[in-house]
C-alpha positions in Angstrom: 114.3 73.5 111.3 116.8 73.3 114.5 117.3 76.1 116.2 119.7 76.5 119.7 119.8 79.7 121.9 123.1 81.9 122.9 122.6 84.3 125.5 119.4 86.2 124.2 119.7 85.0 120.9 118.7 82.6 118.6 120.2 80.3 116.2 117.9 79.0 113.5 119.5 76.0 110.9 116.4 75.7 107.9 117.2 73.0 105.9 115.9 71.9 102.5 112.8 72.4 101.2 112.0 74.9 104.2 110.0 78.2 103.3 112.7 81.0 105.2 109.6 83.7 105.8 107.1 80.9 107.3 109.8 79.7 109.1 110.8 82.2 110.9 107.3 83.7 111.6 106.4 80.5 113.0 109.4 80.2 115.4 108.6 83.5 116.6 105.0 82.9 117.3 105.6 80.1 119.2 108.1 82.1 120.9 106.0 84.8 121.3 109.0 87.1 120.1 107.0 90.1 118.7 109.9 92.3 118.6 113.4 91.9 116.9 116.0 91.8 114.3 116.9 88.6 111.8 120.1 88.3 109.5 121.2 85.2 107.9 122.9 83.9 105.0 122.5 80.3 103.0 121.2 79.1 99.4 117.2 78.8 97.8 116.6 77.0 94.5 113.2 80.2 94.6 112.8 83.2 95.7 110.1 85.8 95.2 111.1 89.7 96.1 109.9 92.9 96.0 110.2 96.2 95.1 108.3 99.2 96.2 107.1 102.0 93.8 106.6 104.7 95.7 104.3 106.7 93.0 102.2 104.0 92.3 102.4 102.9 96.1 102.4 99.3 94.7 104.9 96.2 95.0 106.2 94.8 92.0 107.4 91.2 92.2 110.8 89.1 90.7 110.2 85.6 91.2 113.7 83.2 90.6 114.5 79.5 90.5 117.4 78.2 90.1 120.7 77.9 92.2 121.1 80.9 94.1 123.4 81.8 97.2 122.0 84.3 100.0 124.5 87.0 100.0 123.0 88.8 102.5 119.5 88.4 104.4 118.3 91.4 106.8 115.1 92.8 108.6 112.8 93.0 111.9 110.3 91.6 113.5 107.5 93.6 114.8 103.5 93.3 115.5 100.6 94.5 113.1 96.8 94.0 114.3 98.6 91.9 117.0 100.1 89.5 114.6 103.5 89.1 114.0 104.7 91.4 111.3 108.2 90.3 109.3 109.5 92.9 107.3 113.3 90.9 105.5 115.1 92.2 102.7 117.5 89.9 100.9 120.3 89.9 98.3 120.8 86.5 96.1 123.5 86.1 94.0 124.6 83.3 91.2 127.6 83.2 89.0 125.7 86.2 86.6 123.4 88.1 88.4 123.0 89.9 91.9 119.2 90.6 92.7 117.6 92.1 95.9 114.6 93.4 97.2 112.0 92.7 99.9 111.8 88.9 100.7 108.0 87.8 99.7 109.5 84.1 99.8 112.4 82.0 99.1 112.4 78.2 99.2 115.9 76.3 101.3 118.2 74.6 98.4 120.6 73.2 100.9 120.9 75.0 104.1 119.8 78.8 105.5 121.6 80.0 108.7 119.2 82.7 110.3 119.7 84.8 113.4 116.6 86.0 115.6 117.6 88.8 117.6 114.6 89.5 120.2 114.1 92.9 121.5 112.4 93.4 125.2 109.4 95.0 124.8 106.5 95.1 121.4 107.1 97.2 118.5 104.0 98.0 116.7 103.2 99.0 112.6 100.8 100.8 112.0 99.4 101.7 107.7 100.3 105.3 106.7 97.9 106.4 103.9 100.2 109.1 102.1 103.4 106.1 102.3 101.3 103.4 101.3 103.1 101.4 103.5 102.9 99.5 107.3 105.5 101.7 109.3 106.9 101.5 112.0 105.1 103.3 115.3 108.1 104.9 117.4 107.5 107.2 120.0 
């Protein structure tokens, strides 16, 4: 990965082979960025994502391989149990099919262009028992 910064944001270039989650989680940590937003576009030859049932308060999983573009890659950064917490949807697209759903992983093809947007400050998560899900703790 090469990364350059622009004002108070950050520039990430993952190139192939690269794992986009671990990635970014550990440019953040090294950063110590526990706060922030990500968006980024590129092509993965894999990809697992996720989709939340929200009766049976489980993920279910789609995992692709193949040639697919990033049409679109989106989320925040924040901290749970004081480690960093990444929380990415994405949409991936070939020449039949558009898929989309939370980013569990996707593996580089050829290049991924990511933004890291940090915010000042620490945004915590926090589990919520009736969700079934890590939300976000705002005031």
């Amino acid at each position: 990965m090469q990364w350059d910064k622009f004002g108070s944001k950050y520039l990430l270039r993952l190139d192939k082979e690269e794992e986009i989650v671990q990635e970014i989680m550990k440019f953040c940590s090294k950063r110590k960025i526990r706060s922030g937003w990500v968006c980024g576009i590129g092509a993965v030859s894999k990809a697992s994502i996720g989709l939340f049932n929200a009766e049976t308060k489980e993920y279910r999983s789609l995992n692709l391989a193949g040639d697919y573009e990033i049409t679109g890659l989106t989320g925040n950064i924040s901290m749970k149990d004081k480690e960093i917490y990444l929380h990415v949807h994405i949409t991936l697209s070939d020449l039949d099919h558009t898929y989309g759903g939370h980013l569990n992983e996707a593996v580089v093809s050829a290049t991924a262009e990511i933004m890291v947007e940090p915010f000042d400050g620490m945004v915590e998560r926090e589990f919520n028992e009736e969700i079934g899900l890590n939300l976000l703790k705002l005031i």
